[in-house]
C-alpha positions as CSV (number, residue, x, y, z in Angstrom):
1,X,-76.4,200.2,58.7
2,X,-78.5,202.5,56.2
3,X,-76.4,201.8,53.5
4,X,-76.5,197.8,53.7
5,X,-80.4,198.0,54.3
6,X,-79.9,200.7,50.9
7,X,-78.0,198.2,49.2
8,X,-80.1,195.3,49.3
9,X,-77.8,193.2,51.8
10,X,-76.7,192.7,55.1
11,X,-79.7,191.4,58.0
12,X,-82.1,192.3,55.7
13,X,-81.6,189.5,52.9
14,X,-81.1,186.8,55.4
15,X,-77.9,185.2,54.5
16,X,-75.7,186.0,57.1
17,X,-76.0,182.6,58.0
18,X,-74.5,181.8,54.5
19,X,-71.4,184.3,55.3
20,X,-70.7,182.7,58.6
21,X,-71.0,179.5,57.1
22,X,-68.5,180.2,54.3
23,X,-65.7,181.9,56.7
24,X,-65.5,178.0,58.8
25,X,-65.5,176.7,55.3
26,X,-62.4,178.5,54.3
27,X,-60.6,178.1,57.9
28,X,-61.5,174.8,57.2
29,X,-59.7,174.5,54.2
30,X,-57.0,176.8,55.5
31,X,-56.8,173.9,58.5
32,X,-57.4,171.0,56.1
33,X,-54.8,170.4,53.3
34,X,-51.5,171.2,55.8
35,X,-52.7,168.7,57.9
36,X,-53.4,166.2,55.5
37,X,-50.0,166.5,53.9
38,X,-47.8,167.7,56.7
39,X,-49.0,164.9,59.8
40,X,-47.8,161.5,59.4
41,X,-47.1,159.1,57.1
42,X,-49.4,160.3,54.2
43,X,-49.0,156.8,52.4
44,X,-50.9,155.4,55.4
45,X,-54.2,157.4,54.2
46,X,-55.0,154.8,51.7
47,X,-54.2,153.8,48.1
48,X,-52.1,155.4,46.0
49,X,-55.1,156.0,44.0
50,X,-57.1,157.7,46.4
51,X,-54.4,159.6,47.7
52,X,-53.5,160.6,43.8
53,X,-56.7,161.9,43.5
54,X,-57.4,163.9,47.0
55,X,-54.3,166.0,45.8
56,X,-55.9,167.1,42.9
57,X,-58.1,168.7,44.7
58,X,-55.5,171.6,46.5
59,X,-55.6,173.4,43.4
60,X,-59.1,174.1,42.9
61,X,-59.4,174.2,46.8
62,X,-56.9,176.7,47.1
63,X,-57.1,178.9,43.6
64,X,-60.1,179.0,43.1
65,X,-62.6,178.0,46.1
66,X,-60.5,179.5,49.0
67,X,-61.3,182.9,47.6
68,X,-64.7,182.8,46.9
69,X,-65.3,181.5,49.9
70,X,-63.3,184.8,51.6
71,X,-65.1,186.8,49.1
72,X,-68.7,185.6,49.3
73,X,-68.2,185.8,53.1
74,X,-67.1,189.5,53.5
75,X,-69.3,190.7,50.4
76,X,-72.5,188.7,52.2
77,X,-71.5,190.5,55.4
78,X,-71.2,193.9,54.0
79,X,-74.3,193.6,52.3
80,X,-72.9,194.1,48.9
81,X,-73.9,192.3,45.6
82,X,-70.5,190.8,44.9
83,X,-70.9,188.6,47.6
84,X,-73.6,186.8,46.2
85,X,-71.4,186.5,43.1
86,X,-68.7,185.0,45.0
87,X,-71.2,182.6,47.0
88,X,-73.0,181.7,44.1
89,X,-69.4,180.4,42.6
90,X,-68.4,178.9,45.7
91,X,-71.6,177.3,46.0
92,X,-71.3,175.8,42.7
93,X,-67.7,174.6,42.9
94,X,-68.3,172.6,46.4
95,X,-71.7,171.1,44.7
96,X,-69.2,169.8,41.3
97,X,-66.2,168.8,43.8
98,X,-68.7,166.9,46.2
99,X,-70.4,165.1,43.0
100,X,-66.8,164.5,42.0
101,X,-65.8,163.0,45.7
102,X,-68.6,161.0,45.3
103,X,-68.6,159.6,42.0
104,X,-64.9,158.5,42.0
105,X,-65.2,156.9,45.7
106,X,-68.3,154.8,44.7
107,X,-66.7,153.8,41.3
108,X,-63.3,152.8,43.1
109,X,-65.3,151.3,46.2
110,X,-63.6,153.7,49.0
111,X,-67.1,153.9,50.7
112,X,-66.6,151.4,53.4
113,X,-70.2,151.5,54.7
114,X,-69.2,149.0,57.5
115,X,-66.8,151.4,59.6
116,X,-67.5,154.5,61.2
117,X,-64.5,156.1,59.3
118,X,-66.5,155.1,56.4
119,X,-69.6,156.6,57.4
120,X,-67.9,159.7,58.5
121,X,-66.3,159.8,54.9
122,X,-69.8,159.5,52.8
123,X,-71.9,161.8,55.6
124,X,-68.9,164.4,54.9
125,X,-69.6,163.9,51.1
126,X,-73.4,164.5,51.5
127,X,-73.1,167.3,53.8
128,X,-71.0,169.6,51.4
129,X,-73.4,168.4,48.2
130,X,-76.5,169.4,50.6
131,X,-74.7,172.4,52.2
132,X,-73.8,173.6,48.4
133,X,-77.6,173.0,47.4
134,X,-78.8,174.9,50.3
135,X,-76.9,178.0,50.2
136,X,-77.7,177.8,46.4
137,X,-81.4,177.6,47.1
138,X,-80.7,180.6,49.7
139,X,-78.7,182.9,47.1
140,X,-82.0,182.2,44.2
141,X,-84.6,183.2,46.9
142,X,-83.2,186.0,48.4
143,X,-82.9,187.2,44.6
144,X,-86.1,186.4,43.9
145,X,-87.5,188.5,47.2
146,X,-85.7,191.2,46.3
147,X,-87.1,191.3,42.9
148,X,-90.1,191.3,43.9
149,X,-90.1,194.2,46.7
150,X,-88.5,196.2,43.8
């Protein structure tokens, strides 16, 4: 415990909540992509368009995001500076995917505003550009805190 409160991490920095919040982001993207291409008829999804362009999106996911997320996670919950790092790269990969998802759905007219599959779609869109934000905002003022207690 000494050497997390030592090393400028763990309880003391408040962003546990960011740790626990990037270990159900990976299991969610552990749990995502097999069901998306392993359960049914994939071609049922949507345009061949859309689809084309979700599957872009496993290599980043899995490459690069996946373990940042782990990363971030374990070095936020140990207290130890490369977890911000990792965070802060995680954080910033979500925020460009979710600009991405949203940019390319608007342009192609996905958003169907008028179903609740729709909705669900855009509100999960918004959630990981204001999650991304919000962890961002977290890592620069936890920094900032600690610079200024020395």
């Amino acid at each position: 415990m000494e050497n997390l409160k030592a090393a400028g991490g763990g309880m003391r920095d408040g962003l546990r909540w960011v740790a626990v919040l990037e270990a159900l982001c990976a299991l969610g993207l552990v749990l995502f992509w097999p069901v998306f291409l392993f359960s049914g008829n994939i071609a049922d999804r949507g345009p061949e368009l859309f689809l084309a362009f979700e599957k872009a999106f496993i290599l980043p996911d899995v490459v690069f995001l996946l373990p940042c997320l782990v990363l971030g996670a374990l070095g936020l919950w140990r207290g130890r500076d490369y977890g911000r790092y990792f965070t802060q790269l995680a954080a910033s990969a979500v925020l460009f995917l979710a600009l991405l998802d949203l940019s390319f759905n608007f342009q192609q007219g996905f958003y169907n505003f008028g179903s609740p599959g729709g909705l669900l779609y855009f509100a999960m869109h918004m959630a990981l550009l204001a999650g991304s934000l919000a962890v961002l905002a977290a890592l620069w003022s936890a920094e900032r805190r600690k610079r200024e207690n020395g």
